[in-house]
C-alpha positions in Angstrom: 49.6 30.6 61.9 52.8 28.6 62.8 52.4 26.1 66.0 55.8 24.3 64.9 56.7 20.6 64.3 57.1 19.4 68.0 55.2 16.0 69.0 52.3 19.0 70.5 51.8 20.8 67.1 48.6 19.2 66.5 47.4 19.1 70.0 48.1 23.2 69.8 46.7 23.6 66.4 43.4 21.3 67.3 43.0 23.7 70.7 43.7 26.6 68.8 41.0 26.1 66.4 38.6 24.7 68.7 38.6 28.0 70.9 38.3 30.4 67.9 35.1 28.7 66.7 33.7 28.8 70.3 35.0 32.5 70.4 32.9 32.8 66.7 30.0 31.0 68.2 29.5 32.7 71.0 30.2 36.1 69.5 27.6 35.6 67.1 25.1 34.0 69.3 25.5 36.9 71.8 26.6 40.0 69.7 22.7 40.6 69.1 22.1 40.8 72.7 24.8 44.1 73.3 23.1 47.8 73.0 23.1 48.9 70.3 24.7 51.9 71.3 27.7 50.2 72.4 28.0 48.4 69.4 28.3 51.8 67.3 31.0 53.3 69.6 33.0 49.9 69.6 32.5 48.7 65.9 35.2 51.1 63.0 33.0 53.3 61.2 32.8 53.1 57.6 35.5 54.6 55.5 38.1 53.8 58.6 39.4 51.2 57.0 43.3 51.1 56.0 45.1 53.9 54.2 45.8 53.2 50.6 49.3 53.4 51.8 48.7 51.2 54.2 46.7 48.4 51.9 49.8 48.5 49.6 52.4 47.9 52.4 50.4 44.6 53.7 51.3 41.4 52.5 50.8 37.7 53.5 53.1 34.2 52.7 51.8 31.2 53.5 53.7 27.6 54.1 51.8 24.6 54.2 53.9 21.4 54.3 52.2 17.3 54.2 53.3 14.3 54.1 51.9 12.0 51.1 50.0 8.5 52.0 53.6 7.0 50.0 55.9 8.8 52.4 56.8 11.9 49.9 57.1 14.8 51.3 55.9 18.5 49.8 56.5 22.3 51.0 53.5 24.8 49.2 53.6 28.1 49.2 51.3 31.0 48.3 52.1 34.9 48.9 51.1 37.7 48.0 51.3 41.4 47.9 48.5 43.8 49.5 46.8 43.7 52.1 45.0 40.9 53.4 41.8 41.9 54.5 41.2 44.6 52.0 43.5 44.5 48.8 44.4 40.5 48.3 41.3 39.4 49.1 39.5 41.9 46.7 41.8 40.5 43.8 41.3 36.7 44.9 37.4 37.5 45.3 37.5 38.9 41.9 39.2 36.1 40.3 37.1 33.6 41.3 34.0 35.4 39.7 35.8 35.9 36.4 36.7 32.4 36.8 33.0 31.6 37.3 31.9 33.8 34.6 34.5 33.5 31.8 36.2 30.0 32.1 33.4 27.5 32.6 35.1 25.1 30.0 38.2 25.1 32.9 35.6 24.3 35.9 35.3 21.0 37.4 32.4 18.6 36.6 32.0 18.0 40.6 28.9 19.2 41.9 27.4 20.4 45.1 29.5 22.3 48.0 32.9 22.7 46.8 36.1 24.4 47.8 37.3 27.1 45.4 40.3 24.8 44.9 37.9 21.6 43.8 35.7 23.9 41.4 38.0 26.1 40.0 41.6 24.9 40.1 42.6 24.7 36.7 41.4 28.2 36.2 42.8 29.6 39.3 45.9 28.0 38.5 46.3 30.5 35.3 44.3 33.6 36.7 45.8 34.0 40.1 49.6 34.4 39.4 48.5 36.2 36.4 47.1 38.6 38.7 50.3 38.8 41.4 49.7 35.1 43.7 52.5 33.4 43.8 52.1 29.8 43.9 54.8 27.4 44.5 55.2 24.0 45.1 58.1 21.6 46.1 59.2 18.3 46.3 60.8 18.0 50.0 63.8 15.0 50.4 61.6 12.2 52.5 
C-alpha cells in the first residue's frame, strides 16, 4: 500500500494500520459470537478459491524506500509472479521450510522470535530468486 511522500504519509500510514488491527481484533473477538449458519452462507466454500488461470495471472511488486542513519538513501524492490494469496505465497512458504530443513549451515545463530529475514537471510537470498522473486536493491542519489 502506497500513502505517498507528503509531510501526512506517516500520519495516514500510522491510522491506516491502527484501524486494520482494530478491524482484526474485533473481528476475531466477535466472529465466534455470529450463527453459525450465517457464517457458512457468508464464508467461500472450499475449492472456490481462484482458477488456475486466475492464480497464474496475479502478481505483486513491492517498493520500500528508507533513508539510512548517515543520510544514504535506498529503493528495494521485491515482485513476483502468481498470485498472492495462493500461488506466491505457496512458493515463499515452501522456501522457507527447505530453507529450514536443508540449509541450516546458512541460518543465523540469533535465537528466539525472529523475522524470516533475521533467521534465514542468507539462504533466502539464493532460494527465492532461484525460485522466481525478484529482489533488487538500489543505491538512491541523497
Amino acid at each position: 500500500m502506497s500513502v505517498g511522500s507528503t509531510v501526512l504519509a506517516p500520519v495516514v500510514s500510522v491510522v491506516g494500520g491502527g484501524v486494520g488491527n482494530a478491524m482484526f481484533g474485533l473481528a476475531s473477538r466477535y466472529i465466534r459470537l455470529l450463527p453459525r449458519g450465517l457464517v457458512k452462507r457468508v464464508v467461500p466454500k472450499p475449492g472456490t478459491g481462484p482458477s488456475a488461470a486466475a492464480r497464474e495471472r496475479g502478481y505483486y511488486r513491492i517498493e520500500t524506500y528508507t533513508t539510512t542513519t548517515t543520510g544514504a538513501r535506498y529503493l528495494a524492490r521485491m515482485a513476483q509472479d502468481g498470485d498472492p494469496g495462493y500461488k506466491a505465497t505457496s512458493v515463499l512458504l515452501g522456501e522457507c521450510g527447505l530453507a529450514l530443513a536443508l540449509d541450516r549451515d546458512k541460518l543465523s545463530d540469533m535465537r528466539g522470535v525472529l523475522t524470516p529475514a533475521a533467521a534465514m537471510g542468507d539462504a533466502l537470498l539464493e532460494r527465492l530468486p532461484a525460485a522466481g522473486v525478484s529482489l533488487q536493491t538500489t543505491r538512491l542519489a541523497s
